[in-house]
C-alpha positions in Angstrom: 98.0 129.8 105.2 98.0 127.8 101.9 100.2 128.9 99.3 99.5 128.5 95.8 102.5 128.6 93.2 101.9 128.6 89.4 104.8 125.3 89.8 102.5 123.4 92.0 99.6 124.3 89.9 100.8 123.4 87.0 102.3 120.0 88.1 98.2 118.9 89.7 96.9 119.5 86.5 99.8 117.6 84.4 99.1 114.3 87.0 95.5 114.9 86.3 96.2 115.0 82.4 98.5 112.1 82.9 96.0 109.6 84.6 93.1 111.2 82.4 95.2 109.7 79.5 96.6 106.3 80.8 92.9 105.5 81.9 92.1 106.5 77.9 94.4 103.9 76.6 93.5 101.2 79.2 89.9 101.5 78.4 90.9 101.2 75.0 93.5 98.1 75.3 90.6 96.6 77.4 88.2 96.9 74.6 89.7 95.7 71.7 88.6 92.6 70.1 92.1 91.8 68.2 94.0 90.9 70.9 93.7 88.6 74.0 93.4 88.4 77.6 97.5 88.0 77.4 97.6 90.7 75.5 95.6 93.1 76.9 97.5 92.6 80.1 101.1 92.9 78.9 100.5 95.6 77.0 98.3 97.3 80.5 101.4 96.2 82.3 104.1 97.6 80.0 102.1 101.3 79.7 101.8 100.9 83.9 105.6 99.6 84.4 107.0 102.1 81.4 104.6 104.9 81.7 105.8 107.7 79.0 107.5 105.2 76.9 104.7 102.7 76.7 102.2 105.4 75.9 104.1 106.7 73.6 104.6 103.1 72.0 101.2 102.0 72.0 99.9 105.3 70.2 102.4 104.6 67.7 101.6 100.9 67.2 98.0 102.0 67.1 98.2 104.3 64.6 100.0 101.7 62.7 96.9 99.7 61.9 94.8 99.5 59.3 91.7 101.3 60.0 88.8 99.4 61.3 85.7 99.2 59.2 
């Protein structure tokens, strides 16, 4: 018999979020024109290696730039 919890619930759906979003920033990282193919990969590395933190960092430094037009 499979037992459902609201705890185990609730954690599927948070890894779910969570790769829903890191794939959201790589896609991103991987499409922007300002930065290179060293770039790119540091900064898909550091957001891999660092997950929360380099999220967290890259939305920051992201907002941080001047709008593009």
């Amino acid at each position: 018999m499979l037992a459902y919890t609201f705890g185990t619930g609730f954690a599927a759906v948070a890894v779910v979020l969570w790769i829903v979003v890191w794939l959201v920033v790589a896609v991103r990282i991987v499409r922007r024109r300002d930065l290179g193919l060293v770039g790119k990969l540091l900064w898909l590395v550091f957001i891999l290696v660092v997950p929360l933190v380099g999220l967290f960092i890259y939305f920051l430094w992201d907002a941080a730039r001047p709008a593009r037009t």
